[in-house]
N, C-alpha and C positions, 0 to 999 in steps of 0.2 A: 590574499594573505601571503606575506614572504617566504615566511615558515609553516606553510599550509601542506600538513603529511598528507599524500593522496596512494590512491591503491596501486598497485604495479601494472595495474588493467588499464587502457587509454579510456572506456565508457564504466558499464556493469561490468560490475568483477562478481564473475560467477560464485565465488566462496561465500558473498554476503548472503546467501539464501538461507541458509539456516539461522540467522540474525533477524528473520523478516521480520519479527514483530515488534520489536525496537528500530529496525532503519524503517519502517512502513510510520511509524507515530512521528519521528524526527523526519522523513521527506514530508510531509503532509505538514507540519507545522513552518518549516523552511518554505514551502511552497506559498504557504499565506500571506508570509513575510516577505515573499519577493513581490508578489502579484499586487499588494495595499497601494503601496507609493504608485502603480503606474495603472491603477483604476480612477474612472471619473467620481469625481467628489461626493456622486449621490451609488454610489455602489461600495462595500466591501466584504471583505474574504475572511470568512470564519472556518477553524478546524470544529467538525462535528463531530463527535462520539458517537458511534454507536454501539451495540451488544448483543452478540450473537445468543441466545438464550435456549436452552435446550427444554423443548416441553414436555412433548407426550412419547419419547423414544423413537418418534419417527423423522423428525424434524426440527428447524429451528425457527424461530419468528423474533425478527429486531425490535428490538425499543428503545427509546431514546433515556437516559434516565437524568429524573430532576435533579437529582443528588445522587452523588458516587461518594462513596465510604468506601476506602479503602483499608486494608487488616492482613498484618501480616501472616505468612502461611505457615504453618506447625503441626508438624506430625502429630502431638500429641499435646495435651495439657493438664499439667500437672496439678491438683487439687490445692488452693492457693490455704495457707496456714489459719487458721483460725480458733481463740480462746473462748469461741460462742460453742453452745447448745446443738448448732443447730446441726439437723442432721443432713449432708448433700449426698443424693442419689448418682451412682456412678454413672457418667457418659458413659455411651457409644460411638465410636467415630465411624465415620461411614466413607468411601471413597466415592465420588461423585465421578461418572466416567466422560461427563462432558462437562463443563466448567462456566463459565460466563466467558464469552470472549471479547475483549474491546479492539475497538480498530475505530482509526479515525479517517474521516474523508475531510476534502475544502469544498464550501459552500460560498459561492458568490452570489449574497443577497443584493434586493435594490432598496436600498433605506429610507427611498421617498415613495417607495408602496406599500408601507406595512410589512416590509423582508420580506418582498416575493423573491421566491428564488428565480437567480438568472443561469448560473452552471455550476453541476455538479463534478468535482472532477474527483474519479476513484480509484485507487492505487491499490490494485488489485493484491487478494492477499492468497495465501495457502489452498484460505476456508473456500473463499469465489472459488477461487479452479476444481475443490474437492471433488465429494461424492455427488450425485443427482439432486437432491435435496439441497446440498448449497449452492447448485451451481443454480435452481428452479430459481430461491429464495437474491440471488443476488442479480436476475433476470428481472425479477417482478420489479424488483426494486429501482431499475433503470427504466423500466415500460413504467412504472410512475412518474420518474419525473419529466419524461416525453413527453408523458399524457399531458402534463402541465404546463409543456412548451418549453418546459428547462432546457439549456444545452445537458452534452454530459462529453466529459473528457474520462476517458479511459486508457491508465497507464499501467502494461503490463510488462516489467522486468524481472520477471520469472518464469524458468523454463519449465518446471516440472508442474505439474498438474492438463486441467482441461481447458482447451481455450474458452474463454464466452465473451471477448471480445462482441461488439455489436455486427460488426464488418464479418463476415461467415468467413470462417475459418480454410475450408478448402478454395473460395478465391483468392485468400490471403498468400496460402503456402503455393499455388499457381505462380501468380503474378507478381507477385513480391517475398518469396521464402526468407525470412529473417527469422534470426535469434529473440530477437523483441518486437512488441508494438505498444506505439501510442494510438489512440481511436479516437477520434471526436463526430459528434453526430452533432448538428444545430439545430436548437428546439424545432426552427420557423422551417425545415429541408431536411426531415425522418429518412429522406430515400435514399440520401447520400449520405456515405462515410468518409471522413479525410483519417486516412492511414498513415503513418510514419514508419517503417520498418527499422529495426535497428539492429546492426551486426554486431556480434562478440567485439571485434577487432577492432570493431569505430569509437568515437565519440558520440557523447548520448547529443542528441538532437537540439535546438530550440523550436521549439511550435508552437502555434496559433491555440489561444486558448478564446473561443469565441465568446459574448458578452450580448450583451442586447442587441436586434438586430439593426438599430440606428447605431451602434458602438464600430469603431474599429476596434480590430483582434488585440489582445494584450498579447504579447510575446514574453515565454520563459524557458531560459534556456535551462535547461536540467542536467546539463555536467555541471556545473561548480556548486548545485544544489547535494548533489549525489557526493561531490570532493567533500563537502562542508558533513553527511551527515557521516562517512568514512572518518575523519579525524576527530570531530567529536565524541564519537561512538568508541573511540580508542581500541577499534575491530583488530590491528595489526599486533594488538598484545595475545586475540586471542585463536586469530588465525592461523590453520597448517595447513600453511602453502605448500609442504613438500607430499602432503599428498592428496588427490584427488579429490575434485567439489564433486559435492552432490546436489541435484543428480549429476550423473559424468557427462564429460564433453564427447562427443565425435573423434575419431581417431586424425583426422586434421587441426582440428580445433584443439585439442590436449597434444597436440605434438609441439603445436604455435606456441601455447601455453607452457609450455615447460622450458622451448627457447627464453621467452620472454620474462619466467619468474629466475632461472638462472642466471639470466643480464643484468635482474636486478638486485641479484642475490639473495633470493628466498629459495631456491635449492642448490 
């Protein structure tokens, strides 16, 4: 695109994190859409829904739902006018302290096997890096579809929270210390991870998104996916560039940062 507004950032631009859960629905749906056209003709890419669901106060347990209703949110609701009899019992509104949460993943089924699944790829969000309890709960959920022989691509562009990345964390920051990672484990070779590390200062990657193990790799490059959900997300009307993302940068990194947003005139 000619007139394609992109972020002052060459890759991730740290500010989008507090956006996560609108750029997290919009990469995932972009991502389906690049991947379709360069899949073989008995495979494609569905964005999945899932639902973080709060149960017993201690935890959370996904489910997939057949139907989603959606309802807008309102403080309060005003008792609607009526010339009947009848008589309505007053609400009580109650504040629910953990909500229903959607986040969506891409699912690479095979359509000449009854949509077994072939790769899962999960764009890690807030909830995965959270507390103990999400990070268990987003662990199981990948040791499932290994179990099953799935691939699973694991995209994480966010600093703040806990890693759970597949690939252990303190090899990671050893041998490769980066800002980002992409992860991919292939169903048919559990032992091994292909890593991608990604620096604040670069451009985001393209990598190997693995497929059946007679498939070659489908290739998706994830900067101009990242450009597209930045412009459509109309994020520069409601970003403050002039002061500090959260979480904060390194005192290298926010120095870079400040050159860089001042060149382009955001401070």
């Amino acid at each position: 695109m000619a007139d394609l507004i992109r972020s002052p950032f060459p890759g991730m631009d740290p500010y989008l994190e507090p956006y996560w859960g609108d750029v997290h629905t919009k990469l995932a749906t972009y991502i389906a859409d690049e991947l379709n056209p360069k899949l073989p003709d008995d495979l494609v890419a569905r964005t999945e829904v899932y639902v973080g669901l709060y149960v017993d106060e201690r935890k959370d347990a996904d489910f997939i739902p057949d139907v989603s209703i959606t309802e807008t949110e309102l403080e309060s609701e005003p008792a609607a006018a009526t010339t009947s009899a009848v008589l309505v019992a007053e609400q009580k509104l109650y504040r629910i302290p953990n909500p229903l949460r959607k986040q969506k993943r891409v699912i690479i089924y095979d359509v000449g096997t009854d949509g077994v699944m072939v790769t899962a790829i999960e764009i890690l969000s807030p909830t995965n890096k959270g507390d103990r309890d999400d990070q268990a709960l987003y662990r199981n959920k990948r040791w499932e579809f290994l179990r099953a022989g799935t691939s699973v691509v694991e995209i994480d562009l966010l600093r703040g929270g806990t890693s759970v990345l597949y690939a252990p964390a303190g090899e990671r920051e050893l041998r490769d210390p980066a800002d980002y990672y992409v992860c991919a484990v292939r169903g048919w070779r559990q032992g091994q991870a292909e890593v991608y590390p990604i620096h604040l200062r670069e451009r985001l990657p393209t990598i190997r998104v693995p497929l059946r193990r007679k498939d070659p790799d489908a290739f998706l490059d994830l900067q101009p996916l990242l450009d597209q959900v930045y412009q459509r997300g109309a994020y520069r009307r409601t970003i403050h560039y002039d002061r500090e993302p959260h979480p904060p940068l390194n005192a290298a990194d926010a120095a870079w940062a400040d050159q860089l947003l001042k060149a382009a005139g955001k401070r």
